[in-house]
N, C-alpha and C positions, 0 to 999 in steps of 0.2 A: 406534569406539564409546567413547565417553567415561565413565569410571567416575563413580560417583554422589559427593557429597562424604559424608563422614561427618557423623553425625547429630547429633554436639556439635560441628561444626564450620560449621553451616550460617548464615546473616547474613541476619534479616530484612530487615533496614535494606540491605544489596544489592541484596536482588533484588528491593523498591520500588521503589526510588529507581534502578535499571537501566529500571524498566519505566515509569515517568514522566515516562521521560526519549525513550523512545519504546522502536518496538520491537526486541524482546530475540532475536537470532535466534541459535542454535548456531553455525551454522560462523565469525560476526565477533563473540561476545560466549560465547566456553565458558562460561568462570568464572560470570560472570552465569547464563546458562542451566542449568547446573547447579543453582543457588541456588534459583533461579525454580522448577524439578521438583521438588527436596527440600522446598521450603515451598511450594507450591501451595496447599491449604487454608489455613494460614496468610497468606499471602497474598490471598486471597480474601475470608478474614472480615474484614481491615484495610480494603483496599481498597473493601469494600461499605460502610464507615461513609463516605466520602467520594462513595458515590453509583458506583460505577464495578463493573464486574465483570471478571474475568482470561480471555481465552483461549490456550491452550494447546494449539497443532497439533504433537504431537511426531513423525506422520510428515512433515512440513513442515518441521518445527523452526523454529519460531516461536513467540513469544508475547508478546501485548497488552496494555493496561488498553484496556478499551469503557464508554462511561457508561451507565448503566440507561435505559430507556426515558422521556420525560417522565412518562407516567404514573407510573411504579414511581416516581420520586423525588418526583411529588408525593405519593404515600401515604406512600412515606417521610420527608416535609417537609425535603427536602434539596434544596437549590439546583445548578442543572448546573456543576458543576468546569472544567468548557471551552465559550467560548462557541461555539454551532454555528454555520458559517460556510458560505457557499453555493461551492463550487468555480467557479470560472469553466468556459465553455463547453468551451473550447480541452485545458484540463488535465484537464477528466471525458470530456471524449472520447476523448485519448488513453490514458487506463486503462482506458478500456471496449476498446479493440483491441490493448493490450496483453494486457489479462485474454484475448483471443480468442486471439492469437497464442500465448499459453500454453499454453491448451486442444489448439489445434492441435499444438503440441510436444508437448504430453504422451501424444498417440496416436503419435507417429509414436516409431524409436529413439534418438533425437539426443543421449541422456543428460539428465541431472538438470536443467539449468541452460540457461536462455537466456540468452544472448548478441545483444545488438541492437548496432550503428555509429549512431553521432549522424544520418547518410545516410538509415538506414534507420525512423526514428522521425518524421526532415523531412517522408519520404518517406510517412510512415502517415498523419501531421496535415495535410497542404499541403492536398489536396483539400478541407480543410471551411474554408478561410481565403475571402474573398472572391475572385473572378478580379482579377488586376492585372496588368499588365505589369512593375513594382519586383519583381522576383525575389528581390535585397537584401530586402525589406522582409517577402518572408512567411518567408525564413530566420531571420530577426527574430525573428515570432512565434511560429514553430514552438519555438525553443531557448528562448523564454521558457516555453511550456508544460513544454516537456523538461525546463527549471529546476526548474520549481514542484513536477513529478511526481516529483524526485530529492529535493527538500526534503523531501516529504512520504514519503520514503522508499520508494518505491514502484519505483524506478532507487535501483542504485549502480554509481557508477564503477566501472571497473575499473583496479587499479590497477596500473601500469604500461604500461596499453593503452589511448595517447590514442583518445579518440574512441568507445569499446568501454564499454557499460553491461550490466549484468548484472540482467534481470526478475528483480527479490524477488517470491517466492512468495506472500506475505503480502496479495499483492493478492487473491486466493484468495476470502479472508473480507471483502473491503470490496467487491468484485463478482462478489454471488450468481448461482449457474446459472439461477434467474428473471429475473435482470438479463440476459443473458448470452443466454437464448435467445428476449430481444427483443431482441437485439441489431439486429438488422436495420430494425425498426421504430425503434429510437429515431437510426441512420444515417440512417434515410429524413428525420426530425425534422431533423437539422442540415444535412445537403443544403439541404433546405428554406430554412433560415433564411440557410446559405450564398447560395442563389439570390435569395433576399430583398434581402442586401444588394449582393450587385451590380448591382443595381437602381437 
């Protein structure tokens, strides 16, 4: 457990610009994290002038900037800070059965942390690629989604264990248990479109 920072000693300007930069999780960002808990209101009130609101999962140990709803920022006549962008098929699929496999982990003993092989992610995504014979070619697009979902922070390497990624929890709050227990219905959707395109 990490002691708190002291109370003249805490740096707004930190733990914004930590959380701007994306997200702030305890066990790869203390210092920052720490910063982030001690000025949470603080935070909070700054960040709401730019239209965004903080969350803060400290049994998770994580925390975000989120932007306010369009509504809320057109009442508050603020314009959206990030423009919203539509994820590709491939890279929201795969975080919806990541977000699964989590779920799954977290009933059973396995400890804190999942641990997935670059094999075993090929292995989650391949199915919704079209059918081909080029085997090269949907290991291709599998590790492009695997890319995209690491950028997005959603995977981190592990380091020193090629080929070894570690599920950041923080997918948590970006696919809700509503999302989650359509799961299966929105599988049946890309099947679909899968079958479509081998067509």
């Amino acid at each position: 457990m990490s002691r708190p920072v002291p109370r003249d000693e805490l740096n707004l300007s930190l733990a914004v610009t930590s959380l701007m930069k994306g997200v702030v999780y305890r066990d790869t960002a203390e210092t920052a994290w720490r910063h982030v808990l001690g000025l949470a209101a603080q935070v909070s009130d700054y960040v709401a002038t730019l239209g965004l609101t903080i969350v803060i999962d400290e049994a998770e140990g994580y925390a975000f900037l989120r932007s306010k709803s369009d509504d809320e920022l057109a009442d508050l006549g603020i314009g959206r800070l990030v423009a919203r962008h539509q994820l590709p098929l491939h890279p929201s699929l795969l975080l919806a059965l990541l977000r699964k496999k989590l779920a799954e982990h977290d009933t059973s003993d396995a400890g804190n942390r999942l641990i997935v092989t670059g094999a075993q992610l090929r292995e989650l995504v391949s199915p919704f690629f079209p059918a081909t014979t080029n085997e090269a070619r949907i290991a291709d697009q599998a590790d492009t989604a695997i890319r995209r979902v690491v950028e997005l922070g959603f995977l981190r390497r592990m380091p020193g264990q090629d080929g070894e990624y570690e599920v950041r929890r923080v997918i948590k709050a970006y696919v809700d248990a509503q999302w989650l227990s359509d799961l299966d219905a929105h599988l049946a959707e890309y099947a679909e479109i899968a079958t479509e395109e081998r067509r």
